[in-house]
C-alpha positions in Angstrom: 120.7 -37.1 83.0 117.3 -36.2 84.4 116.9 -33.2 82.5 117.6 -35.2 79.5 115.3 -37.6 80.1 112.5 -34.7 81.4 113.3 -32.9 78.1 112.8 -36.0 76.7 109.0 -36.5 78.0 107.9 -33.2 77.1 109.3 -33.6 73.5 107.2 -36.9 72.7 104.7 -35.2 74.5 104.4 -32.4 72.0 104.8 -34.7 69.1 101.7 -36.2 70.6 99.9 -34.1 71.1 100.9 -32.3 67.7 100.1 -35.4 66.2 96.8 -35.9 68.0 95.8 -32.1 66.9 96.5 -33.4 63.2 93.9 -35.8 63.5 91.4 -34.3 65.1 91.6 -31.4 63.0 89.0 -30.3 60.5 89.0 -27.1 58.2 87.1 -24.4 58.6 85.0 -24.1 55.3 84.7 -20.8 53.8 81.3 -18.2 54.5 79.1 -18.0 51.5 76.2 -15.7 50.6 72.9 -16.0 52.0 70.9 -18.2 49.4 67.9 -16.2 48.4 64.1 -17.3 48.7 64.4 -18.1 44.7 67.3 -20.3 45.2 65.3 -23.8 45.9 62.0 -24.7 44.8 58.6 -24.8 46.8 58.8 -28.5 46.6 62.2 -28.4 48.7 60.8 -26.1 51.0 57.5 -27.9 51.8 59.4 -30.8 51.7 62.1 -29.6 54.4 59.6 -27.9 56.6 57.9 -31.7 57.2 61.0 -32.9 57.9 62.5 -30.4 60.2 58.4 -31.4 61.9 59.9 -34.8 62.2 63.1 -33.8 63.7 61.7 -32.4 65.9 63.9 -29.2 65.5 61.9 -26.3 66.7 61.3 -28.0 70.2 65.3 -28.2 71.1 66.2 -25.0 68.9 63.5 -22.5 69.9 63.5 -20.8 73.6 61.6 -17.5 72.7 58.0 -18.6 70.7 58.6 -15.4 69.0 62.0 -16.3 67.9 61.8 -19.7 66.1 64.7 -21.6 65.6 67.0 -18.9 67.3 67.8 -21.2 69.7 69.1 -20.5 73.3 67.7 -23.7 75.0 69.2 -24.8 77.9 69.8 -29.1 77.7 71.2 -29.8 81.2 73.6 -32.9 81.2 75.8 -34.7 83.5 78.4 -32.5 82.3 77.1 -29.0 82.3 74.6 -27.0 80.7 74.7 -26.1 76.9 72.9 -24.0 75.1 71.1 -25.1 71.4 72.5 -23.0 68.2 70.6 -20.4 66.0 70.0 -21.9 63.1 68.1 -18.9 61.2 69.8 -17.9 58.3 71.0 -14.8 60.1 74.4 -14.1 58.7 76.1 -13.1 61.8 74.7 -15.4 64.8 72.8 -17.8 62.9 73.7 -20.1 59.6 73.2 -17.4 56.8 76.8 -17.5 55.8 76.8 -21.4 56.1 76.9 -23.6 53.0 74.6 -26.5 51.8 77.9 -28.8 52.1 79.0 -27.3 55.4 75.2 -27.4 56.8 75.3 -31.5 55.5 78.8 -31.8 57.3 77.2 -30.3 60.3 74.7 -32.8 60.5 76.2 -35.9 59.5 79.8 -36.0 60.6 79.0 -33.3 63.9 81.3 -31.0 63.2 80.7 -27.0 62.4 81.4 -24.6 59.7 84.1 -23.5 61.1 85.5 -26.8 62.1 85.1 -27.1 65.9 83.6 -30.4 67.1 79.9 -30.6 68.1 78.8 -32.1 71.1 76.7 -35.0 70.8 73.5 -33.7 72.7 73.5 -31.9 69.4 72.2 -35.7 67.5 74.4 -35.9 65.0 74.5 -39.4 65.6 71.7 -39.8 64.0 71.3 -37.4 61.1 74.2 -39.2 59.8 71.5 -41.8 58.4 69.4 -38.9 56.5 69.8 -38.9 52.7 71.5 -36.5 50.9 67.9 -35.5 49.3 66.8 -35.2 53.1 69.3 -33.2 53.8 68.9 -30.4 51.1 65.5 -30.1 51.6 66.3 -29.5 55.2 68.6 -27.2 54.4 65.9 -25.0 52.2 63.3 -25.1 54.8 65.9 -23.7 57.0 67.2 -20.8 54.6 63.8 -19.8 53.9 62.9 -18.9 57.7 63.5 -15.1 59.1 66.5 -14.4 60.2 67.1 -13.8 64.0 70.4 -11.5 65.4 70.1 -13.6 68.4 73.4 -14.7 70.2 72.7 -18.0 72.6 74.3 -17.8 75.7 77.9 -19.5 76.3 78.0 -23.3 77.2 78.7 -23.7 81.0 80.2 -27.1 80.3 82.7 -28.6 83.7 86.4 -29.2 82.4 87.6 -31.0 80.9 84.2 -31.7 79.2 84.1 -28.1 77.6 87.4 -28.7 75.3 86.0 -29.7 71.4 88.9 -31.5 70.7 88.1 -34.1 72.8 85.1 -34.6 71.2 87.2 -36.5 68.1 88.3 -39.1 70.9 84.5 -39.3 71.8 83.7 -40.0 68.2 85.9 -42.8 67.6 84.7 -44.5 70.4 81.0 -44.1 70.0 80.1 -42.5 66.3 79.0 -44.4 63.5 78.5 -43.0 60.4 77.9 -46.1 58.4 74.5 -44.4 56.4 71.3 -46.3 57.1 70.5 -49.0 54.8 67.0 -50.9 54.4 66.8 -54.2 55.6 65.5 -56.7 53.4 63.4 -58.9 55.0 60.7 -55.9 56.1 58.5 -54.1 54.6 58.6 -51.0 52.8 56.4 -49.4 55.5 58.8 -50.5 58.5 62.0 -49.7 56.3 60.4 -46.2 56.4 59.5 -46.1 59.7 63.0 -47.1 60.8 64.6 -44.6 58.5 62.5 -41.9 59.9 62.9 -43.1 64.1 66.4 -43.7 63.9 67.5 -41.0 61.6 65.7 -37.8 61.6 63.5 -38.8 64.7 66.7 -39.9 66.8 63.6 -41.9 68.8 66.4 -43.4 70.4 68.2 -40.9 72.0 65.5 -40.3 74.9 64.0 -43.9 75.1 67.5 -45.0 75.4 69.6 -45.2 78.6 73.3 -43.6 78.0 76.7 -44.6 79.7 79.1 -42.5 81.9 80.4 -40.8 78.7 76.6 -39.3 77.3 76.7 -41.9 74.5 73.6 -44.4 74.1 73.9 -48.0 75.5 73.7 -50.5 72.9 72.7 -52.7 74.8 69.7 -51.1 76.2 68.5 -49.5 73.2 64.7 -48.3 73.8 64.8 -49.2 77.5 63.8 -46.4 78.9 65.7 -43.1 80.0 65.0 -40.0 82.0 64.9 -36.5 79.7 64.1 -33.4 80.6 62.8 -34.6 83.7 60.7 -37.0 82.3 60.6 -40.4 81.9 60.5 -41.4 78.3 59.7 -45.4 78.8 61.0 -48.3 77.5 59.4 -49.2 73.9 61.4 -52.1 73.9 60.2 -56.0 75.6 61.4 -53.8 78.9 57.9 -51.5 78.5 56.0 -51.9 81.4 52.2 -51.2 79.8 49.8 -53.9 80.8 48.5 -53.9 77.0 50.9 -54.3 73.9 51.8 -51.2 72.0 49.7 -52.7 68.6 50.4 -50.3 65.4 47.5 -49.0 66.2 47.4 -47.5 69.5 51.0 -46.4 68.7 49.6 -44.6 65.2 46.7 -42.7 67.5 49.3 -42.0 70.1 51.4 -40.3 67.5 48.6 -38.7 65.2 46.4 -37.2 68.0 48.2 -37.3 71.0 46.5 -40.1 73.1 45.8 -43.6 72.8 42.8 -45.0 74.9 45.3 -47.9 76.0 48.3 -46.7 77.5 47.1 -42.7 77.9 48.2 -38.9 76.4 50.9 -37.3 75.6 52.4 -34.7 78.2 55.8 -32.8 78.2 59.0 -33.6 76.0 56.6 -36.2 74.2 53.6 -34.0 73.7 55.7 -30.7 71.5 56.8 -34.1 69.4 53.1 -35.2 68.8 51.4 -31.6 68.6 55.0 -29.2 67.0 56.8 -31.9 65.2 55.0 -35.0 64.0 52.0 -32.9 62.9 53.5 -31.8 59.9 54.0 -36.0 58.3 51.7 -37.4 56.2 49.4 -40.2 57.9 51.7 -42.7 55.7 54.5 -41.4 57.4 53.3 -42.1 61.1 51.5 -45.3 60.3 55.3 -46.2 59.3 57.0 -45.1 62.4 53.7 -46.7 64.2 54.7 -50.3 62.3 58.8 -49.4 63.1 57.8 -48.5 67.3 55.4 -51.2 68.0 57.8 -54.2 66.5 60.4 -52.8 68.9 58.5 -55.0 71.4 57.0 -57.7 69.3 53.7 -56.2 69.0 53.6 -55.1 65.1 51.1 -58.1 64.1 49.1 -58.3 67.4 46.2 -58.1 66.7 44.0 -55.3 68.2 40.9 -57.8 69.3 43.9 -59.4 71.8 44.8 -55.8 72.8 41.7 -55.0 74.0 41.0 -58.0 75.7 44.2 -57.6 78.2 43.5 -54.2 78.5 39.5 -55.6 79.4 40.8 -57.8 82.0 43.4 -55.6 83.7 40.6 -52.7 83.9 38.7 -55.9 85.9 41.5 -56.4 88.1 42.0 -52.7 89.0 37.9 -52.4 89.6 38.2 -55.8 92.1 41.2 -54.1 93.9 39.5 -50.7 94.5 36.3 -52.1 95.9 38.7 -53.7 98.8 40.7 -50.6 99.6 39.6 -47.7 102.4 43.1 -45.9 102.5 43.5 -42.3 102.3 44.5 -42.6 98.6 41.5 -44.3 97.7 39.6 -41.0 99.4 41.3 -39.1 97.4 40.9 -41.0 94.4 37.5 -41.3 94.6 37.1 -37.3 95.6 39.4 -36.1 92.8 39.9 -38.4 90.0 37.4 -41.0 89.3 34.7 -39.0 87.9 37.6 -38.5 84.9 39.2 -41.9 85.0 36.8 -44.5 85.6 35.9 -46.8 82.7 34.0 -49.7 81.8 36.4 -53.0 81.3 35.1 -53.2 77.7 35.1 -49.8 76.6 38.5 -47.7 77.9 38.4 -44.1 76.0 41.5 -41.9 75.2 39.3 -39.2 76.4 39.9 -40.0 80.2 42.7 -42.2 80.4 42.2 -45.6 82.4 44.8 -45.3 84.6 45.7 -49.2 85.4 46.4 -49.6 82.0 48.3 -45.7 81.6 52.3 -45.9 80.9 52.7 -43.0 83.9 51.4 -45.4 86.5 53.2 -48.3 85.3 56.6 -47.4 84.7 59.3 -47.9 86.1 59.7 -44.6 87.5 56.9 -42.7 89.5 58.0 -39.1 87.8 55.7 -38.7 85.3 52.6 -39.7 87.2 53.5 -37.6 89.8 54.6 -34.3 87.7 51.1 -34.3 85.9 49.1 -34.8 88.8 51.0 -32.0 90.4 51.0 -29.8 87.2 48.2 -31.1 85.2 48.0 -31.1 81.3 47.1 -28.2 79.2 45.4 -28.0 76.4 48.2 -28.0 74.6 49.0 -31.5 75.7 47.5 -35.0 75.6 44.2 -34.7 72.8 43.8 -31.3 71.6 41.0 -29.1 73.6 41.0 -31.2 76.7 42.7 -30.5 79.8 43.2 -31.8 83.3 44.0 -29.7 85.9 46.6 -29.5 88.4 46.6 -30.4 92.0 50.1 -29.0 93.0 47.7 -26.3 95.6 44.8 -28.9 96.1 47.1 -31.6 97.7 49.7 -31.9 100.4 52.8 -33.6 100.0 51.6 -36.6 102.0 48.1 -36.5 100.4 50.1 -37.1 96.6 52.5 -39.6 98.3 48.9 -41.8 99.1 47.5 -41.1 95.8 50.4 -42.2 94.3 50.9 -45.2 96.2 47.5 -46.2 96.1 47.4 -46.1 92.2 50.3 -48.2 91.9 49.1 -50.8 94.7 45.3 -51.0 93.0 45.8 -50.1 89.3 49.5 -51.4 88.6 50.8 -54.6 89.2 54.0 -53.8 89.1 56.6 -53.2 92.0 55.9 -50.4 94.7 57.8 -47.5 94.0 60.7 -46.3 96.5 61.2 -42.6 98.0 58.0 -41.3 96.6 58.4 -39.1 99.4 61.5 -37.5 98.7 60.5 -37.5 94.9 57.4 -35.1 95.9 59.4 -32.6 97.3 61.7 -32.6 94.7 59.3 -32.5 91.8 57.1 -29.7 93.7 60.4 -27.6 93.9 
């Protein structure tokens, strides 16, 4: 009787999971010829290579400089580490032998030429709001770059997080593929804006928070998430920044890579300003500029207002320093006014005001703390200028002062906890 009833456990549970494989099943599509150059026009091309800017691919698909798009990245997760695809039309490691309709399923349903499940680090869940005509264009821009017979290494994904199939379940629960749709009652320039930020940009997917499973949390979209670690801060009502993020501050952030009221770019955010956003037109990023700054209201405020916080929190800051004699006013004074100080009325991109700058407001003391360790090249923040590091300059301690002392005098915002312990991690 028992061995019945065992027999009859493992049989449904075969049927299952027979069933289960149906469904999550998809078919491998069949290899194709490598198009050649001649087979899309300049106008694709050109076209795709300002989007792929946008997307930001190069950043996430490119580990060797000299190999672009080979990929080979390392993204760490919660899960494991994987490793970002060649995507050079190389026919044995890369996408050569891939299709235009197996390249499109790729990106909009997350699933790969030869049918295997993508993982969602890969933002699928996104691209699955890009037009068709996006797509192609994409698609020529990529088949018109040189080759690379570069293998990645393996993903090093924990069980049972490394098994595809599983990645169907994942889908139902958190995919939706419904394509994007214009709303309305906007405007054309923050219709585009949203197209490009939540489809090819996937702005989302760092300045949002994700659940247990790796899938964005609805509802804290654009509140604010560690990446890379950094902290990409809220754009929501959630941000932080003493002054609003008016279209126009966002549209200088964007288009040179600072913004004299809420400071530069650095890190994940500054190979999206200086490698990816470069390539869009000045229409283009004064839409995503209108699409950004209504996250948090501040679309139609107007820049007069702007300044004026910004005026009277500089104030505040200056009133707060003259009645401080700690240690990391010392070293404030010794090693970063010169750069930093600015009149109330007139705060320049060109040395950030730090009582109004995103780093020393947030809601995490990472950022601050990584480029005052580590500095920012000239790659970084506005092209040509630099800041250096003081990762040999300053102790431990003497960064856990200047830390606290720019968030007691220039924020107004909660102290920050374990700065301490944050040092030594972010020095290691």
């Amino acid at each position: 009787m028992i061995k019945r009833i065992l027999a009859s456990i493992v049989g449904v549970g075969i049927v299952v999971i027979a069933i289960a494989a149906i469904v999550v099943w998809e078919p491998t599509l069949p290899e194709t010829r490598t198009p050649t150059p001649d087979s899309f026009s300049q106008q694709q091309i050109d076209k795709g290579r300002v989007l792929a800017g946008i997307g930001n691919c190069a950043a996430c698909h490119t580990e060797n400089p000299d190999k672009p798009y080979a990929g080979g990245r390392p993204i760490p997760t919660p899960f494991g580490t994987l490793y970002t695809a060649n995507i050079t039309p190389d026919p044995t490691n890369g996408i050569g032998r891939w299709s235009e309709e197996a390249f499109a399923r790729a990106m909009k349903e997350g699933v790969s030429r030869s049918g295997a499940h993508l993982f969602p680090a890969f933002p699928y869940t996104h691209f699955s709001k890009v037009r068709d005509e996006d797509i192609k264009a994409l698609y020529a821009y990529l088949m018109n770059q040189a080759p690379v017979a570069s293998q990645p290494p393996a993903n090093t994904l924990k069980f049972p997080y490394n098994v595809r199939m599983l990645q169907a379940g994942w889908k139902l629960l958190f995919f939706d593929d419904e394509p994007w749709q214009p709303v309305a009652d906007k405007s054309a320039q923050w219709n585009r804006g949203a197209y490009l930020a939540e489809g090819l940009g996937h702005c989302s997917s760092c300045h949002t928070p994700r659940n247990d499973f790796g899938a964005e949390r609805e509802d804290a979209r654009y509140a604010g998430a560690m990446v890379d670690n950094w902290y990409a801060p809220a754009l929501n009502a959630d941000h932080k920044a003493p002054a609003p993020w008016t279209s126009q501050e966002a549209y200088s952030y964007m288009r040179t890579g600072g913004s004299a009221l809420h400071g530069v770019a650095v890190g994940s955010m500054a190979e999206v300003v200086h490698q990816g956003l470069a390539r869009a037109s000045d229409d283009d990023i004064r839409a995503l500029a209108t699409y950004i700054s209504g996250l948090s209201g501040a679309a139609d405020e107007p820049q007069a207002r702007a300044m004026a916080a910004a005026a009277k929190t500089i104030s505040a800051a200056h009133r707060n320093e003259a009645a401080t004699l700690s240690r990391g006013e010392q070293i404030y004074a010794t090693a970063c006014a010169a750069c930093h100080y600015n009149s109330a009325n007139q705060p320049r991109a060109l040395r950030p005001e730090l009582s109004l700058n995103s780093a020393v407001n947030a809601s995490n003391p990472d950022n601050l703390i990584r480029v005052t360790l580590n500095g920012v090249s000239t790659e970084d923040g506005l092209p040509g200028v630099m800041m250096p590091g003081f990762a040999s300059a300053l102790s431990d301690e003497d960064l856990v002062s200047l830390v606290s002392f720019l968030r007691d005098t220039q924020s107004s915002q909660p102290a920050w906890s374990n700065l301490s312990e944050r040092v030594r991690s972010l020095r290691q």
